[in-house]
PyMOL Python script that loads the backbone (N, CA, C, O; Angstrom):
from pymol import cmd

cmd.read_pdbstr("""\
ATOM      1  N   UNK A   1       0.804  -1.201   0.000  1.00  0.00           N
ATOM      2  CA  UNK A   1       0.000   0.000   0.000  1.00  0.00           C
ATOM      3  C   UNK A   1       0.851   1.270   0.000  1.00  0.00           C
ATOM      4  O   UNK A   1       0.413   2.267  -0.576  1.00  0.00           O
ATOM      5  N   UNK A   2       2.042   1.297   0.612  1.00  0.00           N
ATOM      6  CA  UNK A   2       2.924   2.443   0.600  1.00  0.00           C
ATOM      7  C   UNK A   2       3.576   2.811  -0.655  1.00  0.00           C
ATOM      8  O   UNK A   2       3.823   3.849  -1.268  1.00  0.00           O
ATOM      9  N   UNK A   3       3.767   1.493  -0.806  1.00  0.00           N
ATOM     10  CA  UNK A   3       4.471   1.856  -2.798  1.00  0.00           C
ATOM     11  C   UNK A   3       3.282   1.746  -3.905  1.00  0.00           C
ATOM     12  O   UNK A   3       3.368   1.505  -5.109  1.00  0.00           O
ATOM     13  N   UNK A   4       2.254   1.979  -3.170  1.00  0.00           N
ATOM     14  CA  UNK A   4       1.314   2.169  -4.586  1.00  0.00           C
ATOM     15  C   UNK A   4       1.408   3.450  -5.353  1.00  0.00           C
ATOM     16  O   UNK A   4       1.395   3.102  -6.534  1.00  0.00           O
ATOM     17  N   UNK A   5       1.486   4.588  -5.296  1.00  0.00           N
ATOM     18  CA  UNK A   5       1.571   5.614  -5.531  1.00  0.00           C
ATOM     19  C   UNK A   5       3.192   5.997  -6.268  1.00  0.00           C
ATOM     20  O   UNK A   5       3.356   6.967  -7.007  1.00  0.00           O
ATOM     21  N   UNK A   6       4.108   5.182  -5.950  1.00  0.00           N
ATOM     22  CA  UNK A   6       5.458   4.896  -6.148  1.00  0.00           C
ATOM     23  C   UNK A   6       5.296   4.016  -7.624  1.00  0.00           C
ATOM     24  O   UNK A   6       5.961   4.272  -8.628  1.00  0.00           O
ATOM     25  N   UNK A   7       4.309   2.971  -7.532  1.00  0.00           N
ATOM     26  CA  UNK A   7       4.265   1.782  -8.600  1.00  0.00           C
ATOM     27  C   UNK A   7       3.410   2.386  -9.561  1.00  0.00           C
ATOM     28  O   UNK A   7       3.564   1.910 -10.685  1.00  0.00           O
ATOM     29  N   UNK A   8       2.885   2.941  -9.506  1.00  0.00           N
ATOM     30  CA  UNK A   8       1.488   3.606 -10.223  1.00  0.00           C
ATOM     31  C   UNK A   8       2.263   4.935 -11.274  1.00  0.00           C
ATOM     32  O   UNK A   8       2.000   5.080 -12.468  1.00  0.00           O
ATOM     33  N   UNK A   9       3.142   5.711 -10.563  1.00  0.00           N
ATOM     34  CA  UNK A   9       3.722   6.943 -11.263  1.00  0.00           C
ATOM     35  C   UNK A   9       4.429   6.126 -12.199  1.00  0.00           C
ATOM     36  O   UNK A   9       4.157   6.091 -13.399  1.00  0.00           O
ATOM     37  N   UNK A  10       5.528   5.333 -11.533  1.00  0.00           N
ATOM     38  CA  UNK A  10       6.468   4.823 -12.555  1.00  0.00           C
ATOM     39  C   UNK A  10       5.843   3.854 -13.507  1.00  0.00           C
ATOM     40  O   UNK A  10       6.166   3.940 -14.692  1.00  0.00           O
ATOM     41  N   UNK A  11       5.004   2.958 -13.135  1.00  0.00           N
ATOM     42  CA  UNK A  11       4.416   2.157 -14.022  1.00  0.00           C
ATOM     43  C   UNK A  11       3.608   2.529 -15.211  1.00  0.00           C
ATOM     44  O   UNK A  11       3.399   1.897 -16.246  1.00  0.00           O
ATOM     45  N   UNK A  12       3.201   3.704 -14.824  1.00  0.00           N
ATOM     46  CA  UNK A  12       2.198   4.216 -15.989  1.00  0.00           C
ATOM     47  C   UNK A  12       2.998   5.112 -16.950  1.00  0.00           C
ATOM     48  O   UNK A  12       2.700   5.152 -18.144  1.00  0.00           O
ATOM     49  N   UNK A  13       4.408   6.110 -16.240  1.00  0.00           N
ATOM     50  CA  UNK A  13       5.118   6.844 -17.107  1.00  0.00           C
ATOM     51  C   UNK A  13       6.123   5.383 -18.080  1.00  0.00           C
ATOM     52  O   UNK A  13       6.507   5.493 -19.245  1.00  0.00           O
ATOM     53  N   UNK A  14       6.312   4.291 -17.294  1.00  0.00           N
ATOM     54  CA  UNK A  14       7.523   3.625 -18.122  1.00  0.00           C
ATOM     55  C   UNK A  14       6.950   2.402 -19.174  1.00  0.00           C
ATOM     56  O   UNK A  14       7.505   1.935 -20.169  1.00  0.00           O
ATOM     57  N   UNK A  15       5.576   2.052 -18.546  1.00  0.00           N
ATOM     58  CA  UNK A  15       5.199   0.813 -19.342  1.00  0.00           C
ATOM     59  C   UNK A  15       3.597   0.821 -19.713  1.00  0.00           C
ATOM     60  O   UNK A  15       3.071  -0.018 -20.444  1.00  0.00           O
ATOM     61  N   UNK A  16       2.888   1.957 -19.058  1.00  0.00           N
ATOM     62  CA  UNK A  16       1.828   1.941 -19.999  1.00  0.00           C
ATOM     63  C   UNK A  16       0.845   1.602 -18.662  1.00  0.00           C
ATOM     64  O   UNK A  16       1.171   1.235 -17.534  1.00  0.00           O
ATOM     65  N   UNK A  17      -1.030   1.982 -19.479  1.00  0.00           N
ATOM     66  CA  UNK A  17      -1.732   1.470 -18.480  1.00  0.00           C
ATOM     67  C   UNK A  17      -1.888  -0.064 -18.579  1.00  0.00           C
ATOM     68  O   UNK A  17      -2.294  -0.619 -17.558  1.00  0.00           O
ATOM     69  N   UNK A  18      -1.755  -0.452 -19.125  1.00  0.00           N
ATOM     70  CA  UNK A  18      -2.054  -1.938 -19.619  1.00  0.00           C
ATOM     71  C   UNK A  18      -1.797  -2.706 -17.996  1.00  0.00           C
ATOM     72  O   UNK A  18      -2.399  -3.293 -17.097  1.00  0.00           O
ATOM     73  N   UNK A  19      -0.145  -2.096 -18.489  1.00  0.00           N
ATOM     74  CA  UNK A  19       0.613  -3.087 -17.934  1.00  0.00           C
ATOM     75  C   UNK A  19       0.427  -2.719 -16.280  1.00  0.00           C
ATOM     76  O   UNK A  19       0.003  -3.417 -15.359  1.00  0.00           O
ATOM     77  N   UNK A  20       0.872  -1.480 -16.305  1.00  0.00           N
ATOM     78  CA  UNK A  20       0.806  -0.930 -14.443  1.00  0.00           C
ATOM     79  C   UNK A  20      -0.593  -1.593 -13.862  1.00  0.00           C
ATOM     80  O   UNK A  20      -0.503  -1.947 -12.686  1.00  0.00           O
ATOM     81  N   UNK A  21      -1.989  -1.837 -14.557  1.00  0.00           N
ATOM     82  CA  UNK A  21      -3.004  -2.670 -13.967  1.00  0.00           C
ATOM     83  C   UNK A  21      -2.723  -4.153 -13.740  1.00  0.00           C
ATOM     84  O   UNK A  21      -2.904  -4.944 -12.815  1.00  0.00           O
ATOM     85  N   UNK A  22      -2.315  -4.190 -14.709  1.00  0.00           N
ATOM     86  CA  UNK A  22      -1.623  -6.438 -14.884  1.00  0.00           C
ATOM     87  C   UNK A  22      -0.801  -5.736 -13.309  1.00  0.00           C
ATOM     88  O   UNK A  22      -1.406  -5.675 -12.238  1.00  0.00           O
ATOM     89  N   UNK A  23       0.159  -5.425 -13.435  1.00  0.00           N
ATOM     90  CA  UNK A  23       1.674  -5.500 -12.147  1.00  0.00           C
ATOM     91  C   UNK A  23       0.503  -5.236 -10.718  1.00  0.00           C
ATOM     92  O   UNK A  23       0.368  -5.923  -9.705  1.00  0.00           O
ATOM     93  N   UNK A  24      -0.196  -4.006 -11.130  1.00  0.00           N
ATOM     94  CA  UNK A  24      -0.489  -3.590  -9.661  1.00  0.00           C
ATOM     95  C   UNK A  24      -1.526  -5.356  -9.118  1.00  0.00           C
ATOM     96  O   UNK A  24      -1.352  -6.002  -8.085  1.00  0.00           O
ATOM     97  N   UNK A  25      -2.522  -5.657 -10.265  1.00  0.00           N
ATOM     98  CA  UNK A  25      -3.015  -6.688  -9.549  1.00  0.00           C
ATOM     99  C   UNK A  25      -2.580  -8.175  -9.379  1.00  0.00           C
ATOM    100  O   UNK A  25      -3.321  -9.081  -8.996  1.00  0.00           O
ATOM    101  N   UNK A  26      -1.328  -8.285  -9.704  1.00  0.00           N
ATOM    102  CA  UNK A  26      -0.689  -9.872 -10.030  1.00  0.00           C
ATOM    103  C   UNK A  26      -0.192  -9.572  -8.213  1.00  0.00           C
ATOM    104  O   UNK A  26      -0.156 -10.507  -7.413  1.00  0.00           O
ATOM    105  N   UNK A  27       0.253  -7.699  -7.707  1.00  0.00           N
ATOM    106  CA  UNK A  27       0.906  -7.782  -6.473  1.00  0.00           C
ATOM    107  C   UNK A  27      -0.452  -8.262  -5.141  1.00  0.00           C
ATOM    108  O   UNK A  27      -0.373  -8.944  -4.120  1.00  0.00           O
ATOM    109  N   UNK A  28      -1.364  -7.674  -5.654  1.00  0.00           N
ATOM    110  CA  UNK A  28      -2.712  -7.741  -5.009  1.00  0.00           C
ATOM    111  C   UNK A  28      -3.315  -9.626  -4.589  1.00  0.00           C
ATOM    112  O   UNK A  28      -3.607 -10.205  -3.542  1.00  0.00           O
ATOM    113  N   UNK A  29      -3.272  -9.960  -5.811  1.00  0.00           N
ATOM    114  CA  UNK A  29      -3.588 -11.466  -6.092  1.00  0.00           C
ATOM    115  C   UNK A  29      -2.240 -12.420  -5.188  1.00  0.00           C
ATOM    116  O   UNK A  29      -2.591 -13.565  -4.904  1.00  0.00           O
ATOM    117  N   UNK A  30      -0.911 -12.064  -4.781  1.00  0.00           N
ATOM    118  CA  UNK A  30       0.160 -12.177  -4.183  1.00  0.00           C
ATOM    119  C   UNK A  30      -0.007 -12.148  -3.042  1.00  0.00           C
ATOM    120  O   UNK A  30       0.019 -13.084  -2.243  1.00  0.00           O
ATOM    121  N   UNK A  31      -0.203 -11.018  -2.863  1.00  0.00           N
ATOM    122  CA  UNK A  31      -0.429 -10.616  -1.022  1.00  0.00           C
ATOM    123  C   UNK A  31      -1.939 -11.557  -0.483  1.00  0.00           C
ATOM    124  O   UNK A  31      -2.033 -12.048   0.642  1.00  0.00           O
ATOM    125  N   UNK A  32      -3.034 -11.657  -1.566  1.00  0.00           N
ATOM    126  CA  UNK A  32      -3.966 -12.239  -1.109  1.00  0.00           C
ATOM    127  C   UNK A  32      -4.126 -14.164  -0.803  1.00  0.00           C
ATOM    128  O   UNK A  32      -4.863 -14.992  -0.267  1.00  0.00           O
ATOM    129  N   UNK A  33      -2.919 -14.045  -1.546  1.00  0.00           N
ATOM    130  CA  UNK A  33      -2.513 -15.872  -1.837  1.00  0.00           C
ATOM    131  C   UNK A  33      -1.318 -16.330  -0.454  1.00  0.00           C
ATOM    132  O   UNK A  33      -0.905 -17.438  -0.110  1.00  0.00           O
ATOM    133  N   UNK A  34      -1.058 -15.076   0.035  1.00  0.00           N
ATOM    134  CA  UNK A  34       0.188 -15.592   1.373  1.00  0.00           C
ATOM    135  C   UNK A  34      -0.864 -15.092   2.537  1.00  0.00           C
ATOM    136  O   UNK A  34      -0.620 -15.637   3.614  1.00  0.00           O
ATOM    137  N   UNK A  35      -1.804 -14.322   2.564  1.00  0.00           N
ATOM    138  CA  UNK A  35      -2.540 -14.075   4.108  1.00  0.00           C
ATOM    139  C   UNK A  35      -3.406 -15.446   3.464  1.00  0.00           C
ATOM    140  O   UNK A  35      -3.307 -16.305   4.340  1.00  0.00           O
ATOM    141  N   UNK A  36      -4.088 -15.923   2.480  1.00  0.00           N
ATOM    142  CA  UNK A  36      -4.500 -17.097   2.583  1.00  0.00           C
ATOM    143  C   UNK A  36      -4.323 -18.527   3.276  1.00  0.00           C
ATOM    144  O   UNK A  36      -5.041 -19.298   3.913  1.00  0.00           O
ATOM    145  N   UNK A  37      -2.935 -18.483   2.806  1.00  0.00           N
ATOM    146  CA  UNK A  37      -1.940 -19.066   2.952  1.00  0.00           C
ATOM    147  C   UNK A  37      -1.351 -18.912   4.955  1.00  0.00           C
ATOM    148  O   UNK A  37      -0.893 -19.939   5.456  1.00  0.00           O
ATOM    149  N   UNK A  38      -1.401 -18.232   5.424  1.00  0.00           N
ATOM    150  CA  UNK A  38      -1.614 -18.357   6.475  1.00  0.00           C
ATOM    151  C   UNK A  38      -2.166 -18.166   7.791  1.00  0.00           C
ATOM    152  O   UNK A  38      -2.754 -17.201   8.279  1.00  0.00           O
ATOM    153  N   UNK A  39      -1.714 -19.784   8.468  1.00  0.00           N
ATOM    154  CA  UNK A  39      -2.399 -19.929   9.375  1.00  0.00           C
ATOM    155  C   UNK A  39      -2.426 -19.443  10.389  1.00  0.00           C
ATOM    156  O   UNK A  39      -3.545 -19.338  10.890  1.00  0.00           O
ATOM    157  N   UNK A  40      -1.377 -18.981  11.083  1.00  0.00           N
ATOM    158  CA  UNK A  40      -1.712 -17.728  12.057  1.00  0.00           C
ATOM    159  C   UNK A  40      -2.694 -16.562  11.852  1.00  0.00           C
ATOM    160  O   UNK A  40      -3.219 -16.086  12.859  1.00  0.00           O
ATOM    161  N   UNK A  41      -3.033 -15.989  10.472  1.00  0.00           N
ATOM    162  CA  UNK A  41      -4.085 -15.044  10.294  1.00  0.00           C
ATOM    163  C   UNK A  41      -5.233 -15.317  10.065  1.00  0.00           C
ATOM    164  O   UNK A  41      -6.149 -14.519  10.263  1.00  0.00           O
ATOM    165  N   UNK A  42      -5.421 -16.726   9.518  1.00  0.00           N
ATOM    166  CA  UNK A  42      -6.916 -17.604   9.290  1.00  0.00           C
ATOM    167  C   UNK A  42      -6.999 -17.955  10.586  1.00  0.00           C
ATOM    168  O   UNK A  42      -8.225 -18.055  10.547  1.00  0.00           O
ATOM    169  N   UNK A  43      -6.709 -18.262  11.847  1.00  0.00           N
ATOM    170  CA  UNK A  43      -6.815 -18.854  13.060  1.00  0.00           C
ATOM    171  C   UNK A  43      -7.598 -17.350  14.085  1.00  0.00           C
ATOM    172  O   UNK A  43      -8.151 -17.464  15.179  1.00  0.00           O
ATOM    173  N   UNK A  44      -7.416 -16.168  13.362  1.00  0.00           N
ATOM    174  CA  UNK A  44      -7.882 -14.898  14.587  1.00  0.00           C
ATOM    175  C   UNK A  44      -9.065 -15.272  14.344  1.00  0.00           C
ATOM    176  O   UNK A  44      -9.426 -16.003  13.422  1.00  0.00           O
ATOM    177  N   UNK A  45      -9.846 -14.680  15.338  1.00  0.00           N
ATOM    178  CA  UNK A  45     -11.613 -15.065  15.665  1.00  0.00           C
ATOM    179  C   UNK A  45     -12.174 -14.033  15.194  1.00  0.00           C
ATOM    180  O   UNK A  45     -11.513 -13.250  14.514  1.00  0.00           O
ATOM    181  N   UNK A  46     -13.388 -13.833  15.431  1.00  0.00           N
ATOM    182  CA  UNK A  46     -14.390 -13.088  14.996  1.00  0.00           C
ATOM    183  C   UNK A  46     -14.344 -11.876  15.751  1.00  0.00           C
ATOM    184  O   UNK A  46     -13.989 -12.410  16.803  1.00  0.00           O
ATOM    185  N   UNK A  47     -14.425 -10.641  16.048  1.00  0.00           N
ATOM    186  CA  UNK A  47     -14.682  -9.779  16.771  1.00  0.00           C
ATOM    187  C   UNK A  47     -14.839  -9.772  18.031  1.00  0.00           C
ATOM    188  O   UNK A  47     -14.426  -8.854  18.740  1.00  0.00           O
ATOM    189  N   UNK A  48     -15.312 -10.558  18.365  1.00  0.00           N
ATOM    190  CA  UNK A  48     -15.851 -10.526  19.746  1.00  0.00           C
ATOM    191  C   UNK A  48     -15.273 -11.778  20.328  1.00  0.00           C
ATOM    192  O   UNK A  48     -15.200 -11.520  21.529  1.00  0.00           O
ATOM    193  N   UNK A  49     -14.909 -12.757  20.175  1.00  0.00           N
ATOM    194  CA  UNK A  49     -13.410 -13.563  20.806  1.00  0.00           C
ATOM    195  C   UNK A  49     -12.227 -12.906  20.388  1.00  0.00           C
ATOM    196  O   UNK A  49     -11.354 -13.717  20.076  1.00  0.00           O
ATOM    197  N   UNK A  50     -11.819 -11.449  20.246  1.00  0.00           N
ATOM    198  CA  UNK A  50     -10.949 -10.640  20.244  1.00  0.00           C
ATOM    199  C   UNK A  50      -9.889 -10.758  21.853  1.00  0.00           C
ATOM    200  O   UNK A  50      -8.772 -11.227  22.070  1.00  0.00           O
ATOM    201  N   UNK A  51     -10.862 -10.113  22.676  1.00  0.00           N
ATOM    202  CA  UNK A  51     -10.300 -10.123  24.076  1.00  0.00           C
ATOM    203  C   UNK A  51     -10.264 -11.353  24.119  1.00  0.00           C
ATOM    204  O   UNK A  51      -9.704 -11.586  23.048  1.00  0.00           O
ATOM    205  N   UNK A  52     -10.471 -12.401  24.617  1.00  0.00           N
ATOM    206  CA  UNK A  52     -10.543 -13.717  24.906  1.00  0.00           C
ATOM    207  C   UNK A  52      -9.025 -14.630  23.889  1.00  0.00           C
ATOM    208  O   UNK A  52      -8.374 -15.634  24.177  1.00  0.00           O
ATOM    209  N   UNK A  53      -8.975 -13.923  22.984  1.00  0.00           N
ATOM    210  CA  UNK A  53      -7.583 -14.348  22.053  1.00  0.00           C
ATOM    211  C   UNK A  53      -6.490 -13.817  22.398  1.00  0.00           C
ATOM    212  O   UNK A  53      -5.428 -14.397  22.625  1.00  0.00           O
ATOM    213  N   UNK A  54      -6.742 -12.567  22.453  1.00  0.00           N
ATOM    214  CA  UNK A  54      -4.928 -11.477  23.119  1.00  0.00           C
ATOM    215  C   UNK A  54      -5.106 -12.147  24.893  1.00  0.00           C
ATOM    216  O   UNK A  54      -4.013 -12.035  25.449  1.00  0.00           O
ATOM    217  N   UNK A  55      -5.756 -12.531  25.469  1.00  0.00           N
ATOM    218  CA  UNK A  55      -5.902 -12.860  26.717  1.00  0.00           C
ATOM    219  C   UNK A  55      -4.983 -14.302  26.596  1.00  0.00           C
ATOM    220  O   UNK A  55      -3.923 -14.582  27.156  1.00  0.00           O
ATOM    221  N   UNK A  56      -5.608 -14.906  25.877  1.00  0.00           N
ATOM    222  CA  UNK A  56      -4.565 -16.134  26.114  1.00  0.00           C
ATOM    223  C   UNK A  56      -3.110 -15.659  25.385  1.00  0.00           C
ATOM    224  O   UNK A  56      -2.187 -15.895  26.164  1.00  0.00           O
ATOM    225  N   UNK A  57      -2.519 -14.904  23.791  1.00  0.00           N
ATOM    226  CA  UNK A  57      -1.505 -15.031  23.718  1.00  0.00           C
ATOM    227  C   UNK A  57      -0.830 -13.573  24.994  1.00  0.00           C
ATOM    228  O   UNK A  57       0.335 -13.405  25.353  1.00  0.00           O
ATOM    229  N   UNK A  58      -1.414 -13.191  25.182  1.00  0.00           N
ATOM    230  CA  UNK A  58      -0.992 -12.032  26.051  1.00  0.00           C
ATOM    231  C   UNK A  58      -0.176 -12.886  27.238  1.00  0.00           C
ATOM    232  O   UNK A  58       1.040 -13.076  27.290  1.00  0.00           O
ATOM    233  N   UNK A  59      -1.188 -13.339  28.160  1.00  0.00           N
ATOM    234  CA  UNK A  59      -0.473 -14.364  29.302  1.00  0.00           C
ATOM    235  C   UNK A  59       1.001 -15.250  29.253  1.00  0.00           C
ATOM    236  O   UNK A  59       1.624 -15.724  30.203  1.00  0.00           O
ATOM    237  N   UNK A  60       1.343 -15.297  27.683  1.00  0.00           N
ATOM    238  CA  UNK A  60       1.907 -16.466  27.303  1.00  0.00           C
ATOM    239  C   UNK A  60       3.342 -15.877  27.638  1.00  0.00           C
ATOM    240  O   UNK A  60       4.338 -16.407  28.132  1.00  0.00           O
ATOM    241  N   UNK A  61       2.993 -14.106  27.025  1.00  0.00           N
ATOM    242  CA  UNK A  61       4.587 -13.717  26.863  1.00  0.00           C
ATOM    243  C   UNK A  61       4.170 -12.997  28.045  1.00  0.00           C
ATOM    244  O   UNK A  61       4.144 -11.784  27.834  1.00  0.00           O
ATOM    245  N   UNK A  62       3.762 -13.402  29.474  1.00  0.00           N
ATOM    246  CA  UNK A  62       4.219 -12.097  29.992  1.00  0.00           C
ATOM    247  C   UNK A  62       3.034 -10.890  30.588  1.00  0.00           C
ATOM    248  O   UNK A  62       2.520 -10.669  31.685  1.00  0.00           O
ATOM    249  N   UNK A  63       2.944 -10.328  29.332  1.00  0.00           N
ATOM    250  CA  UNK A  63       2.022  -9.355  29.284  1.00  0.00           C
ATOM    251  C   UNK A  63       0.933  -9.268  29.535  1.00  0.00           C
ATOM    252  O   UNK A  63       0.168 -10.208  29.320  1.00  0.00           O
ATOM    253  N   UNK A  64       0.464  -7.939  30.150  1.00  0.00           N
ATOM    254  CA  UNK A  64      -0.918  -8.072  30.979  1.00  0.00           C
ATOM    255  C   UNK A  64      -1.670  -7.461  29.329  1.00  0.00           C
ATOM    256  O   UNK A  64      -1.132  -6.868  28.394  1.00  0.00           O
ATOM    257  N   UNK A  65      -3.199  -7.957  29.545  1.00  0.00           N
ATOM    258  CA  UNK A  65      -3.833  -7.275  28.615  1.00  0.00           C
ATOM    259  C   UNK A  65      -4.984  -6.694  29.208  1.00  0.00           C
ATOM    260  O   UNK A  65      -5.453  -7.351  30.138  1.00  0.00           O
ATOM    261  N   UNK A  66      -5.404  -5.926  28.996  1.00  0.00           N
ATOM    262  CA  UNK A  66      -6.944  -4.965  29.801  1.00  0.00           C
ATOM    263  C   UNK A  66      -7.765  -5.054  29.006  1.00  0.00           C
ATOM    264  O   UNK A  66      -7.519  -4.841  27.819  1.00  0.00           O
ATOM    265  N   UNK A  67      -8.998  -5.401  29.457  1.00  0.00           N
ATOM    266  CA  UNK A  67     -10.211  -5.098  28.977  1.00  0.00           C
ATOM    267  C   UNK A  67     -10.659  -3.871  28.459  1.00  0.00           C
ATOM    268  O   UNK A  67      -9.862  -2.975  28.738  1.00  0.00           O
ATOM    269  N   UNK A  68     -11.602  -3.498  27.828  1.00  0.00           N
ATOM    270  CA  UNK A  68     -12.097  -2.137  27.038  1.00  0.00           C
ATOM    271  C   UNK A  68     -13.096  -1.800  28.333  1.00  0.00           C
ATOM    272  O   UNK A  68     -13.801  -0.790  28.323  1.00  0.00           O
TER     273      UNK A  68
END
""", "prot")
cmd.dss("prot")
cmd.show_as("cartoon", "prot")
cmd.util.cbc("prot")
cmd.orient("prot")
């Protein structure tokens, strides 16, 4: 997300729109295939087993966690 604006100037001045859409979404389709891909980020809960999740890894290292 930080180098979009970075990928987008140069991509469109050096290779065209074609292509800067192909690059920007092959990076999109990338990033969406490795948070797929893992299981530590498919394993967080729903909203509301939020507290109840940092509560257990919280305890683990240590750290206190507080309620809202």
């Amino acid at each position: 997300m930080p180098l979009a604006p970075l990928i987008a100037g140069l991509g469109l001045s050096w290779f065209g729109r074609e292509a800067t859409l192909v690059a920007a979404a092959a990076i999109c389709l990338v990033a969406t295939a490795l948070a797929a891909a893992s299981p530590s980020l498919r394993s967080l809960p729903a909203e509301p087993g939020w507290a109840a999740h940092a509560r257990r890894f919280g305890s683990e290292r240590g750290a206190p966690v507080r309620e809202p």
